[in-house]
Structure formats: C-alpha cells, structure tokens
PAGUMI-871360 format. One record per residue (C-alpha): residue in three letters; chain; x, y, z. Coordinates in steps of 0.05 Angstrom, whole numbers, plus 5000, padded with zeros to 4 digits. Layout:
N
{ALA; A; {X; Y; Z}}
...
***
This chain:
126
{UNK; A; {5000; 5000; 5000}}
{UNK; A; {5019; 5067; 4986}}
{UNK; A; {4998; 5133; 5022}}
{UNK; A; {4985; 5194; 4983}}
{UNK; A; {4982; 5266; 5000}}
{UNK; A; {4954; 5318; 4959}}
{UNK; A; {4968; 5393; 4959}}
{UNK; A; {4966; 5460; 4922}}
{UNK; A; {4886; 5463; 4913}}
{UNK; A; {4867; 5541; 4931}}
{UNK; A; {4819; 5588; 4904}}
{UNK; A; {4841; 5635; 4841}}
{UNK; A; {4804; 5668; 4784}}
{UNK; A; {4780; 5636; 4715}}
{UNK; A; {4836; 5635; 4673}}
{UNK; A; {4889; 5627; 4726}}
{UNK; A; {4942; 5566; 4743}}
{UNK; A; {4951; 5520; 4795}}
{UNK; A; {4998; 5463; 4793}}
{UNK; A; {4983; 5407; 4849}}
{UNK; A; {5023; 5357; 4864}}
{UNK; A; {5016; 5279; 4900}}
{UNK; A; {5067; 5264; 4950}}
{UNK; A; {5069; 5186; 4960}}
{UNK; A; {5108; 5147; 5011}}
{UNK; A; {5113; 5072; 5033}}
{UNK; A; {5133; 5050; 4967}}
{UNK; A; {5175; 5073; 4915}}
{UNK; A; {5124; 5107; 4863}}
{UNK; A; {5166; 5087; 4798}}
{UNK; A; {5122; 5011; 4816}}
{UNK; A; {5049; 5050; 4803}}
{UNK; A; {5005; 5081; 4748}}
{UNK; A; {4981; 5144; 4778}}
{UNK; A; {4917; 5181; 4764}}
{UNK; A; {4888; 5253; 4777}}
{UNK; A; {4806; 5245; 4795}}
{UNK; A; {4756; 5306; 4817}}
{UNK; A; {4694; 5304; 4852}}
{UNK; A; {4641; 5371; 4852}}
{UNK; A; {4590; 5370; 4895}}
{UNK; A; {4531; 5329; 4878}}
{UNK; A; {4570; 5302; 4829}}
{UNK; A; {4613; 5228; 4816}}
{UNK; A; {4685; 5230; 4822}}
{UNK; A; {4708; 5240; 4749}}
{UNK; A; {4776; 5219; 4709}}
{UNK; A; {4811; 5278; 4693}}
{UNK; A; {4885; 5252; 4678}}
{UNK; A; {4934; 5189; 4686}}
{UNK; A; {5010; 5174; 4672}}
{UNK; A; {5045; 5109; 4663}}
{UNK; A; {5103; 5085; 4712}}
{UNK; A; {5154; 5110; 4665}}
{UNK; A; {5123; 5177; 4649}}
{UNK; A; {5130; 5168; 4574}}
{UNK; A; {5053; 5154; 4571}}
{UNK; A; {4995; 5205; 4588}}
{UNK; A; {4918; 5203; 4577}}
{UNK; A; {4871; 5263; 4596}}
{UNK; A; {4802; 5269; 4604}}
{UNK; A; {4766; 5309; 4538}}
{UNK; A; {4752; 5373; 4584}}
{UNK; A; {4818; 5381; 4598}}
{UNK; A; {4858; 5367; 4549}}
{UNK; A; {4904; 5424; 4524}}
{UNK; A; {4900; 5459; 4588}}
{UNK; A; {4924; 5402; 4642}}
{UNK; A; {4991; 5370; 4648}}
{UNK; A; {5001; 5296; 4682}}
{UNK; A; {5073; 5290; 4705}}
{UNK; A; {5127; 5260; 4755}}
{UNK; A; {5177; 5252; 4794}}
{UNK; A; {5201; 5191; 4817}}
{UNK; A; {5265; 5210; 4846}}
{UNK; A; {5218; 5254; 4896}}
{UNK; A; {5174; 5199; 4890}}
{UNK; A; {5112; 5263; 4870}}
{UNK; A; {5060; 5274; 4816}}
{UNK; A; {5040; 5333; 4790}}
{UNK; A; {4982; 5366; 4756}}
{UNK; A; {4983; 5426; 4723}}
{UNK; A; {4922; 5462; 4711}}
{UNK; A; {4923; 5523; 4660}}
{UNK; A; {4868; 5562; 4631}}
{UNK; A; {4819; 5537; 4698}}
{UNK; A; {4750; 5559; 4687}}
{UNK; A; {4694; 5553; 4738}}
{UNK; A; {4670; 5483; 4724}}
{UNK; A; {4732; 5453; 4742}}
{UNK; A; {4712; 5467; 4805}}
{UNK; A; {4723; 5403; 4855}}
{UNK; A; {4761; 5374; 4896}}
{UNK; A; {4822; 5332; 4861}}
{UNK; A; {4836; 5268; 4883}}
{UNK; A; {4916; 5232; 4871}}
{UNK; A; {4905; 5154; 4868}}
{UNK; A; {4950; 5093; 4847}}
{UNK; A; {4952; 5025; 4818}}
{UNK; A; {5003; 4986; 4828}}
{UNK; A; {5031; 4954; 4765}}
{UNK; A; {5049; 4973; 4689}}
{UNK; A; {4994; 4970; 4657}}
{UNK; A; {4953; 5034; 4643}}
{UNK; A; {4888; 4999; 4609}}
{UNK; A; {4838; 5024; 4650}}
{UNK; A; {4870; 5077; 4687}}
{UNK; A; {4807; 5130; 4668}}
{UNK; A; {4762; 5092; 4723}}
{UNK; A; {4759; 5098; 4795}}
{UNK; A; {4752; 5018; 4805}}
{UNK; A; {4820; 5017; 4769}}
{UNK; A; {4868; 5048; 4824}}
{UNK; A; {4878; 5012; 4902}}
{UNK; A; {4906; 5072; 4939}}
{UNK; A; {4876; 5142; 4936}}
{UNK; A; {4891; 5207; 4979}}
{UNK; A; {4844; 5257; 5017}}
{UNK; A; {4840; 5300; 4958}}
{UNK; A; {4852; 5386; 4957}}
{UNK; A; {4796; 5435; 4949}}
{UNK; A; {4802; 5472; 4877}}
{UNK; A; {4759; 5531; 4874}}
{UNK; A; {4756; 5573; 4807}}
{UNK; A; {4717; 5639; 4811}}
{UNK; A; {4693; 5668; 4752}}
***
C-alpha cells in the first residue's frame, strides 16, 4: 500500500494556474500508474488525467485536454498536475490515486486504482 498526500488546491480566478502535486510514501512510486480524479459537489468522482510508471505515457480526460499536464517525479517519488486556463467548472476537489503495476488499460476509472489520497479543494471563481 501506498499513502498519498495531495496539495496546492486554493481558490484563484478563471483563467488562472495552479499546479498540484501527489506526495506518496511507503513505496517507491516508479512501481504505480498514477491518476488525477475530481469530485464537485453532487456530482461522481470523474477521470481527469493518468501517467504510466515511466512517464512516457499520458491520457487526459476530453475537458481538459490542452489545458492540464500529468507528470512526475520519481526520484521525489511526487506527481504533479498542472492546471492552466481553469474555468469555473473545474471546480472540485482533486483526488491523487495509484495502481500498482504497468499496465495503464483502464486507468480513466475509479475501480481501476487501490490507493487514493484525501483529495485538495480547487475553487475557480469566475
């Protein structure tokens, strides 16, 4: 198992940034596919990006695409997201998770991933 902490979530202004990032300990994180997920409220928790082990493959959710950036760092053993262009509906709290193992195939559902962390509030005002 392998604990993640999230970070970086704040409130800004439509069309700011905000890069978060996934701090994972217990295991090294070069041994999992990690995902980004967000949840509004009222809402089901949503795909929004993944990366392979390696970091050579990434795979975004359609409403994000062009403006978010999957990446890592597994010397500091960290994912990041960063989130350009943010407009009002991405509005949610963002969730890190990870699945052991190389294999990205279904890495754009929550049932995919074992380990997720307690997520960081985004809040985009327009």
């Amino acid at each position: 198992q392998v604990q993640l902490v999230e970070s970086g979530g704040g409130l800004v202004q439509a069309g700011d940034s905000l890069r978060l990032s996934c701090a994972a300990s217990g295991r090294p994180l070069s041994l999992y596919v990690m995902g980004w997920f967000r949840q509004a409220p009222g809402k089901e928790r949503e795909f929004v990006a993944a990366i392979s082990w390696s970091g050579d493959n990434a795979y975004y959710a359609d409403s994000v695409k062009g403006r978010f950036t999957i990446s890592r760092d597994n010397a500091k053993n960290t994912v990041y997201l960063k989130m350009n262009s943010l407009k009002p509906e991405d509005t949610a709290v963002y969730y890190c998770a990870a699945k052991r193992g190389m294999s990205a195939g279904y890495a754009y559902t929550t049932a995919f991933y074992d380990d997720w962390g307690q997520g960081t509030q985004v809040t985009v005002s327009s």
